[in-house]
C-alpha positions as CSV (number, residue, x, y, z in Angstrom):
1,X,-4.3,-20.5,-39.3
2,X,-7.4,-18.2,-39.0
3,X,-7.8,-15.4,-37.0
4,X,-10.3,-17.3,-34.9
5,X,-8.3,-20.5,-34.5
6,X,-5.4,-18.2,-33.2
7,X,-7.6,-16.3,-30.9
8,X,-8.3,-20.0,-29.5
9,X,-4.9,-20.9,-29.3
10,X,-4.0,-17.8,-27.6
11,X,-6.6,-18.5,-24.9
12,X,-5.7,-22.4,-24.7
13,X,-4.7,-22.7,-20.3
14,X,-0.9,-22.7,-19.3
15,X,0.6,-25.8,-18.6
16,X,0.4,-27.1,-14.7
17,X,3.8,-26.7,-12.4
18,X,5.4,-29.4,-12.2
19,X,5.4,-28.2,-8.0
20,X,2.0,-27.5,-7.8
21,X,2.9,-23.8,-7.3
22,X,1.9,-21.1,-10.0
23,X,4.7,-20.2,-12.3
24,X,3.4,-17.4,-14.2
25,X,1.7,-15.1,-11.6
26,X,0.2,-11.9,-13.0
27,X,-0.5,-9.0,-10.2
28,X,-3.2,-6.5,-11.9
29,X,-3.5,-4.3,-8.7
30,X,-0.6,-1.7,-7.2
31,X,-1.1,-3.0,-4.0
32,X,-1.3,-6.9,-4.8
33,X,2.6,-6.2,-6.8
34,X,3.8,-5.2,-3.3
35,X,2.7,-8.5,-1.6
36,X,3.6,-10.3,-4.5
37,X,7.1,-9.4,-4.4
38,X,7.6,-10.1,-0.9
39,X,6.1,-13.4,-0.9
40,X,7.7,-14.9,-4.7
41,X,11.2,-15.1,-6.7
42,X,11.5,-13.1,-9.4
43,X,11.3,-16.0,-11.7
44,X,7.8,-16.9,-11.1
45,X,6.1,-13.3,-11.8
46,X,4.5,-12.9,-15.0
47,X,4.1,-9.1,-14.9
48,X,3.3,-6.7,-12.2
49,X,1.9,-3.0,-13.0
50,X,3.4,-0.2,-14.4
51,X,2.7,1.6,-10.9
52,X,5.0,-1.1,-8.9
53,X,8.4,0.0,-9.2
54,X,8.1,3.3,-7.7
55,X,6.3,1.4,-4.5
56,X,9.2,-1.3,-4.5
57,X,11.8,1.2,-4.6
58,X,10.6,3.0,-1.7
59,X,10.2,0.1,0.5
60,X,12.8,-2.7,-1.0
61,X,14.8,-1.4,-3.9
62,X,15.4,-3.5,-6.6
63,X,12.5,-6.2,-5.8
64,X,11.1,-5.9,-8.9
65,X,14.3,-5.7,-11.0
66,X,13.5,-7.4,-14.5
67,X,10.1,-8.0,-13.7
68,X,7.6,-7.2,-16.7
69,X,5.0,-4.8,-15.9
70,X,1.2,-4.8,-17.4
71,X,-1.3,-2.2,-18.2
72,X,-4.1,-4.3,-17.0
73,X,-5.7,-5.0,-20.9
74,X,-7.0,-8.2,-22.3
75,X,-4.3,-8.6,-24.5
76,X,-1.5,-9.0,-21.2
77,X,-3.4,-11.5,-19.6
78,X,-3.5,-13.1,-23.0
79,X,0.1,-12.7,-24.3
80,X,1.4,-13.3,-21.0
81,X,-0.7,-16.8,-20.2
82,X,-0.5,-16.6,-16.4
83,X,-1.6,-19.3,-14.4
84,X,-2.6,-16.9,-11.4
85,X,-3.9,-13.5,-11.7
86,X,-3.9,-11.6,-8.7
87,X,-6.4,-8.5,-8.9
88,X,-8.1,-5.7,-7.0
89,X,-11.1,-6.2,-4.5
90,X,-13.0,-4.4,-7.8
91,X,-11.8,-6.3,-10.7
92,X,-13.3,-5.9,-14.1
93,X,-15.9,-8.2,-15.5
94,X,-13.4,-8.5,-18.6
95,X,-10.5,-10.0,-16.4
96,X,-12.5,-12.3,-14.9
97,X,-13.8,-13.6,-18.2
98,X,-10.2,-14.1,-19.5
99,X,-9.2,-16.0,-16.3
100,X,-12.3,-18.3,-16.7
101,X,-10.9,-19.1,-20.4
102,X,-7.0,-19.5,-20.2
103,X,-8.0,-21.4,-16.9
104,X,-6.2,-19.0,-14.7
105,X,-7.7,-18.5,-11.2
106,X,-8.4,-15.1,-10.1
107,X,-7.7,-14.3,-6.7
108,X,-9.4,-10.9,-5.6
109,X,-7.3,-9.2,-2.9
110,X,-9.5,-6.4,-0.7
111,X,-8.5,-3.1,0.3
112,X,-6.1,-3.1,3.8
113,X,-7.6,-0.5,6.5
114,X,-6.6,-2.1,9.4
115,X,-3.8,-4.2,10.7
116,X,-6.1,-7.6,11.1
117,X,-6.9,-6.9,6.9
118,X,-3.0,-7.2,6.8
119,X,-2.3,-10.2,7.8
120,X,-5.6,-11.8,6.2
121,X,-4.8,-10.3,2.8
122,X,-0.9,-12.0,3.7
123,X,-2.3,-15.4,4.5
124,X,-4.8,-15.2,1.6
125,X,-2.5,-14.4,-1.2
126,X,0.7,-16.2,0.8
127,X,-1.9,-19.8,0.1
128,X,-3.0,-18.6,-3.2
129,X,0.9,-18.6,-4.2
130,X,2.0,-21.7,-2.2
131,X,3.7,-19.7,0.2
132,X,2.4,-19.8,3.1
133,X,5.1,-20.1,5.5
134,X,6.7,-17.1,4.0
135,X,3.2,-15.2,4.0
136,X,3.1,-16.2,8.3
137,X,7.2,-14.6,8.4
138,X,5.7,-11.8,7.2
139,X,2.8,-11.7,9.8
140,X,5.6,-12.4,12.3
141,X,7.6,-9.6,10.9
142,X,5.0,-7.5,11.2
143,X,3.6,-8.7,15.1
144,X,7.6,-8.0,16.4
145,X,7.3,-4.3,15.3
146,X,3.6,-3.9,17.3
147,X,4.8,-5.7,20.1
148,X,7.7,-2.7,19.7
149,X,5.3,-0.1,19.8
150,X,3.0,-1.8,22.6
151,X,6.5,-1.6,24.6
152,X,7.2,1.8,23.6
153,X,5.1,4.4,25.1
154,X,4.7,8.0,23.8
155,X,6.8,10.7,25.6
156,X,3.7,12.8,25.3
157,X,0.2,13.0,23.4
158,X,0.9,14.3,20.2
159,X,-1.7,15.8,18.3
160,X,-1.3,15.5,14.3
161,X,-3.0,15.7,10.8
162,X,-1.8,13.5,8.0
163,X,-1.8,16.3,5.5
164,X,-0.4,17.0,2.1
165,X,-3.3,19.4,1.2
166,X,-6.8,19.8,1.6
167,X,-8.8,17.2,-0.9
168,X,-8.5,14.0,1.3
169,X,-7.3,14.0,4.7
170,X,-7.6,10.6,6.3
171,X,-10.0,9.8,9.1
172,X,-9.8,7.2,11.3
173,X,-11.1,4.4,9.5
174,X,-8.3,4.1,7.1
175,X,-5.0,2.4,6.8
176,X,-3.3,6.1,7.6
177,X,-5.7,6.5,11.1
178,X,-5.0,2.8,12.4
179,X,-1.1,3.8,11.6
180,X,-1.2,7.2,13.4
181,X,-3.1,5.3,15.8
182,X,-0.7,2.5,16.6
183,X,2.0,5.2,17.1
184,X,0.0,6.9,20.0
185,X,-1.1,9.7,18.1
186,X,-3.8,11.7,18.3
187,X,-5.4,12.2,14.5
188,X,-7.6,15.6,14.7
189,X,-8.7,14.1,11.4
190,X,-11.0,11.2,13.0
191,X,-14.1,13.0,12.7
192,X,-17.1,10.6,13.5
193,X,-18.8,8.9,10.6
194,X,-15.8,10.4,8.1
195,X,-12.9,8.1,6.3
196,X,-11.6,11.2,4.6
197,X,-12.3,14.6,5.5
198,X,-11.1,17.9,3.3
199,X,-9.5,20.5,5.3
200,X,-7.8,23.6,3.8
201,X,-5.2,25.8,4.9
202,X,-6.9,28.1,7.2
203,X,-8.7,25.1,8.8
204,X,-5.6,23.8,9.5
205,X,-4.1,26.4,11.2
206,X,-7.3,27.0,13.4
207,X,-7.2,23.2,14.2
208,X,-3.1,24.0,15.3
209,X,-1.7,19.9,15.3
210,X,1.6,19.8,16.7
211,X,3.0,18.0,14.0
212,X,2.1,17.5,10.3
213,X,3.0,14.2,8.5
214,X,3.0,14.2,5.0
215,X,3.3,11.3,2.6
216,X,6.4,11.0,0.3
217,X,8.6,8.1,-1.2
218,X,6.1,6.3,-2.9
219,X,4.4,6.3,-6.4
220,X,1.7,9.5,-6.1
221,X,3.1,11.9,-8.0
222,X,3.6,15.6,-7.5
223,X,0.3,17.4,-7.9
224,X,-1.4,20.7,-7.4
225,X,-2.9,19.4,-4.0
226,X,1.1,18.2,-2.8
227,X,2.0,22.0,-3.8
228,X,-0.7,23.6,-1.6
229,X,1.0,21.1,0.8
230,X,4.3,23.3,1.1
231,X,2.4,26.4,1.5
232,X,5.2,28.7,2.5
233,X,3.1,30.0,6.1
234,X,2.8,26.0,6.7
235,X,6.6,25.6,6.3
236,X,7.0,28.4,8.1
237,X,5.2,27.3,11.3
238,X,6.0,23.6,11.1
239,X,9.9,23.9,10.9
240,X,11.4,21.2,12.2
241,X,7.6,19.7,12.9
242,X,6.8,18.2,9.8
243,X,7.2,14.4,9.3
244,X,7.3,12.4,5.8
245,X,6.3,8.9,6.1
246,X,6.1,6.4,2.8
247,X,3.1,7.0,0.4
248,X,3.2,3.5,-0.4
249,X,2.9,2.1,3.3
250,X,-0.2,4.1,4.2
251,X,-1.4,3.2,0.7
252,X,-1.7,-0.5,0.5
253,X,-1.6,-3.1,4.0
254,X,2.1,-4.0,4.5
255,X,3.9,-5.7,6.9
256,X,6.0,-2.5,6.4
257,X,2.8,-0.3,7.4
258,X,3.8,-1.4,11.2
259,X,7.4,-0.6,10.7
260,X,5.9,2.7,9.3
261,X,3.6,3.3,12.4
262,X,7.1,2.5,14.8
263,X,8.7,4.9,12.8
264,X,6.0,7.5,13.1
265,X,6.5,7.0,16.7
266,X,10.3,7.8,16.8
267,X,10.1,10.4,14.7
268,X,7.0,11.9,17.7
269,X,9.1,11.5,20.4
270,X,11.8,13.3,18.6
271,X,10.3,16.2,18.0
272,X,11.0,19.8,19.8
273,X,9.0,20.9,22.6
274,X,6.1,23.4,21.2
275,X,7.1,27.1,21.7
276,X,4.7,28.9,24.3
277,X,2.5,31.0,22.4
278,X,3.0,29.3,19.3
């Protein structure tokens, strides 16, 4: 066989399931792995990225046990012949080729900054999976920990900055602001007309938050900006006021990103009373 007649067999569409359902889903985005493995057995994911087993191992260990992961070239949507490729609001030009000739649909899945964009990008891929009653569990999941927080009110305002150093501090037009939001926070972050905002050391201790929350158990690793985020005065005057929450959760719209926000708001009304003169 030529090279050309086996680069034409390679491309040749994967077989419809018997069920209707895809079979052979391929997840091309960090954030479309998460949903993915909420909303599918095991058995019927192609590959998910190299990125998604630290996310599924803060948020549901072992979820992606066994699961193949993908680089996001030509030649894994190729080798692997999925018959659903689930991709990023941005995907390349090149994916979408190769989906048009294996015959794969490409489902595009935005970006999550609010909590309505959660439970549209659930129902969206939830259908695109043929699993939509799980994808509206998931919505449900997600309403019963809002209605906890509408039930729940703050102790006391709480003024905090969702910092782990000074390059990109979110506003409140992100995932992060409508979680600190939701949790009856007050984000000193929200500047108008800003989704990030960079804010250094001595801004932040001019601003003075109450608390600092800073992002951990996900997969961003360790940087030089996450080291200027223990700066040794910080930990000094934020003992016992600092609060991690999960990378992953304020990275990508979860049904977990309301558990995060209830959690936010325990871990608030936990905190010590501020020192006078602090």
């Amino acid at each position: 066989m030529g090279v050309a007649a086996a680069a034409m067999l390679a491309l040749q569409p994967a077989a419809a399931a018997p069920s209707g359902k895809p079979q052979r889903i391929l997840s091309m985005n960090l954030c479309a792995d998460m949903l993915l493995l909420e909303l599918v057995p095991k058995t019927r994911i192609a590959a998910v990225t190299y990125l998604a087993h630290d996310g599924a191992e803060a948020l549901f260990p072992g979820a992606d046990a066994g699961v193949a992961i993908n680089h996001g070239t030509a030649e894994d949507i190729i080798n692997l012949k999925p018959d659903l490729i689930l991709a990023g609001a941005f995907s390349t030009a090149m994916t979408r080729r190769l989906a048009t000739a294996i015959g794969a649909p490409i489902v595009e899945v935005p970006d999550a900054v609010s909590f309505d964009d959660i439970r549209r990008n659930l129902r969206q891929v939830g259908a695109a999976v043929g699993e939509p009653a799980r994808a509206e569990a998931l919505v449900a999941q997600m309403e019963a920990d809002l209605a906890a927080l509408a039930a729940l009110p703050p102790r006391r305002p709480v003024r905090v900055i969702a910092w782990s150093g000074g390059d990109s501090v979110p506003g409140r037009q992100t995932l992060s602001g409508h979680i600190i939001a939701a949790a009856g926070a007050v984000n000193i972050a929200a500047r108008p007309g800003q989704t990030y905002s960079a804010i250094d050391v001595e801004e932040l201790l001019a601003a003075r938050p109450d608390a600092l929350l800073y992002g951990g158990g996900g997969p961003l690793k360790p940087s030089v900006r996450g080291e200027e985020g223990q700066h040794r005065v910080l930990r000094r005057l934020y003992a016992g006021r600092r609060i991690v929450y999960s990378d992953i959760a304020h990275t990508c719209g979860l049904p977990q990103s309301a558990r995060s926000a209830l959690d936010l708001r325990r871990a608030l009304d936990a905190l010590p009373e501020q020192r006078a003169g602090r």
